[in-house]
PATI-645968 format. One record per residue (C-alpha): residue number from 1; residue in one letter; x, z, y. Coordinates in pm, 1 decimal, padded with zeros to 6 digits, m for minus. Last residue first. Layout:
+-----+----+----------+----------+----------+
:   i : aa :        u :        w :        v :
+-----+----+----------+----------+----------+
: NUM :  a :        X :        Z :        Y :
...
+-----+----+----------+----------+----------+
***
This chain:
+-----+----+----------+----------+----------+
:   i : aa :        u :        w :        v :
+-----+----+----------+----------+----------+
: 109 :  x :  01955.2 :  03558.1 :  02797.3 :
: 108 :  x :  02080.6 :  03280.8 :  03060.7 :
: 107 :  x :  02275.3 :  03410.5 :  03400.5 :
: 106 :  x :  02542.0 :  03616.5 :  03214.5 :
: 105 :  x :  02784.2 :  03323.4 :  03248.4 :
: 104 :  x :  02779.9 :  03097.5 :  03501.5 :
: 103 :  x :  02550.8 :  02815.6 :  03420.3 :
: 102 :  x :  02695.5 :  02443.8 :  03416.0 :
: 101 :  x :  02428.5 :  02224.6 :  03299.7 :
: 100 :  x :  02472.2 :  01930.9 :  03023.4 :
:  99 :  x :  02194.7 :  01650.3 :  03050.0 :
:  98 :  x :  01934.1 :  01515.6 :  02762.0 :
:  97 :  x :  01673.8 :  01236.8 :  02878.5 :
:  96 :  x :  01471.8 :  01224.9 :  02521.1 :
:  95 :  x :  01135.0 :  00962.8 :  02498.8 :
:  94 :  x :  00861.8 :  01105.5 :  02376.4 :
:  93 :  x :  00567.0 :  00904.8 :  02196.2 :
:  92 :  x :  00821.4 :  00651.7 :  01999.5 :
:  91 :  x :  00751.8 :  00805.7 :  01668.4 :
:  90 :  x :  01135.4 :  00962.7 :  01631.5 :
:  89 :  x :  01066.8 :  01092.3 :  01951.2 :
:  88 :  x :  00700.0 :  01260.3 :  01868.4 :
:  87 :  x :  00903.5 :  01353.6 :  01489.7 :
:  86 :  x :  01141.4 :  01544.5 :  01665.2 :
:  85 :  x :  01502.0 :  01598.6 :  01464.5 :
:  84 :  x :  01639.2 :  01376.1 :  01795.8 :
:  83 :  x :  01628.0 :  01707.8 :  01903.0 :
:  82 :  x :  01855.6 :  01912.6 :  01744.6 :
:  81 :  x :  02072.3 :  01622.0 :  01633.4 :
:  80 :  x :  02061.0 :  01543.9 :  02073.1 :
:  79 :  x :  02174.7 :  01961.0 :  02145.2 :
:  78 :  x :  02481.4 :  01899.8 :  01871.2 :
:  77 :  x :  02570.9 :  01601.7 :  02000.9 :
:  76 :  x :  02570.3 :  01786.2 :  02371.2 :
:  75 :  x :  02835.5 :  02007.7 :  02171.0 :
:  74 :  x :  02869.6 :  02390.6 :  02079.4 :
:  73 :  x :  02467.6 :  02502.0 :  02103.1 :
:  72 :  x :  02298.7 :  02686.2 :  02372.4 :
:  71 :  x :  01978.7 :  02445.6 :  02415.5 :
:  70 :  x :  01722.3 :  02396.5 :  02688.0 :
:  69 :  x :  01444.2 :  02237.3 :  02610.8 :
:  68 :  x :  01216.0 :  02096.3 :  02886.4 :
:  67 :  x :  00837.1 :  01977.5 :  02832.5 :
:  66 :  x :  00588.1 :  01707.2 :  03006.7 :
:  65 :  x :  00510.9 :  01543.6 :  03330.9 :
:  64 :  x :  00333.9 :  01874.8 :  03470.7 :
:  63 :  x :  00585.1 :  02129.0 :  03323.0 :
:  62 :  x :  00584.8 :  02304.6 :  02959.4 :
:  61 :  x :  00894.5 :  02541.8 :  02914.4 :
:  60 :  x :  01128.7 :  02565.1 :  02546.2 :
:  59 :  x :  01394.4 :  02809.2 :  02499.4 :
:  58 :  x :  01715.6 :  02716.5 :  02225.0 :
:  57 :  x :  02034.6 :  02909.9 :  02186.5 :
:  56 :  x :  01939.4 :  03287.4 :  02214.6 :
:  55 :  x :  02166.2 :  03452.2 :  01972.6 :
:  54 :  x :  02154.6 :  03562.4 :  01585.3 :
:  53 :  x :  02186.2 :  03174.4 :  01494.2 :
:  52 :  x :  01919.0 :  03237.4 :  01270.0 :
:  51 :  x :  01702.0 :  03313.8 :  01559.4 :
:  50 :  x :  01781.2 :  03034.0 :  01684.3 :
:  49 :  x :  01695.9 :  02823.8 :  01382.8 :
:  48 :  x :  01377.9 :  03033.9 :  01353.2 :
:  47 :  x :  01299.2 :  02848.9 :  01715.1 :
:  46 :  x :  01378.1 :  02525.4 :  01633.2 :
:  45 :  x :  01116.7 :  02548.9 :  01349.0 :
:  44 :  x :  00883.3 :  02669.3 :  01562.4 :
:  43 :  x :  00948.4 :  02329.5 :  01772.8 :
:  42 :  x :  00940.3 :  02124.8 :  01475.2 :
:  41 :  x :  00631.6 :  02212.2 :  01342.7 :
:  40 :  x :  00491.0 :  02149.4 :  01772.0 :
:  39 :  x :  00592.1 :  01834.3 :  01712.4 :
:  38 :  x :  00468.4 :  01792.6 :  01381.5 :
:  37 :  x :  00141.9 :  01877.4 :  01448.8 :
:  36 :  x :  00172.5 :  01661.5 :  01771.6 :
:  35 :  x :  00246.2 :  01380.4 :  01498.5 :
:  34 :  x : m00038.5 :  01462.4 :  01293.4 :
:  33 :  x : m00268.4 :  01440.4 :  01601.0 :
:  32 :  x : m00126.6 :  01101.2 :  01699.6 :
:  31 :  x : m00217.6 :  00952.0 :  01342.9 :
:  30 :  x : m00536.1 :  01084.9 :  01344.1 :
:  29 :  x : m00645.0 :  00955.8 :  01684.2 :
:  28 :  x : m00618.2 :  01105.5 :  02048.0 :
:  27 :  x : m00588.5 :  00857.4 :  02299.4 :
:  26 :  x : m00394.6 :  00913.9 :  02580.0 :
:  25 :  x : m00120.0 :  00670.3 :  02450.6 :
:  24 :  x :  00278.1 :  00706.7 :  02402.2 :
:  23 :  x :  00485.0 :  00414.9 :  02238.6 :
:  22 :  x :  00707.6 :  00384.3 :  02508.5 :
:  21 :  x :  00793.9 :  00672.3 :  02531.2 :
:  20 :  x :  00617.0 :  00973.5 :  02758.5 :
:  19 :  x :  00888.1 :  01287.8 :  02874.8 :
:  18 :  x :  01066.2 :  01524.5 :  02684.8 :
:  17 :  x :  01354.7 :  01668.9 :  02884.2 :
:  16 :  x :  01666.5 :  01822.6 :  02719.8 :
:  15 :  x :  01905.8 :  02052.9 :  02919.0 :
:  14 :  x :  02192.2 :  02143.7 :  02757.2 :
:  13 :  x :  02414.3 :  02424.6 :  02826.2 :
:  12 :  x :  02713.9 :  02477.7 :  02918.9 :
:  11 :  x :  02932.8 :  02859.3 :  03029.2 :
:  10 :  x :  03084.5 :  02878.6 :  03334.7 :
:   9 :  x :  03290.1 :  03216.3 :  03447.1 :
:   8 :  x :  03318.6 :  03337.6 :  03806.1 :
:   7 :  x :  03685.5 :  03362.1 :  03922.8 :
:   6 :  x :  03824.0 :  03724.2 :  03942.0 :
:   5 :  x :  03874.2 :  03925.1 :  04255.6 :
:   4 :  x :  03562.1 :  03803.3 :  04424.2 :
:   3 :  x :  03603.1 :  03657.2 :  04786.7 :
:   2 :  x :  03437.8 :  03888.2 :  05038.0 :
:   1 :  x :  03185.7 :  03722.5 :  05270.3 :
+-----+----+----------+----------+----------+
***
């Protein structure tokens, strides 16, 4: 394999996986349903902040055990005020595990 002339460039992101708290349940009751409204409020509301930014800095993907964010912001305390903004985290029914990822650059939208 040839070596490339110049090094390949990193940029981070931030990974943020919401997964059950403690204070999750099955059961669907009022209060649960308006905090999934809210959720899901706070999540489109993420989503005109990116495109505020004028660049793609926040995507969100379902999976089995329950969603991933993935945030292109300045500072992993920036990625955890974006999220900790949640009002299913704030409630106790997610629970945040947030990690920075190396990406080379160009990879992401």
């Amino acid at each position: 394999m040839k070596k490339t002339e110049t090094p390949t460039q990193f940029m981070t992101a931030y990974l943020a996986f919401l997964v059950r708290g403690e204070k999750w349940t099955p059961e669907k009751t009022p209060q649960t349903e308006e905090i999934q409204k809210g959720h899901m409020a706070n999540i489109h509301r993420l989503c005109r902040y990116e495109e505020a930014c004028g660049r793609r800095t926040f995507w969100r993907r379902r999976y089995a055990f329950g969603e991933s964010l993935f945030f292109r912001v300045a500072s992993l305390e920036e990625a955890r005020t974006l999220t900790m903004t949640d009002p299913a985290i704030q409630a106790g029914r997610l629970a945040l595990d947030l990690h920075p990822w190396l990406v080379p650059e160009g990879v992401l939208p």
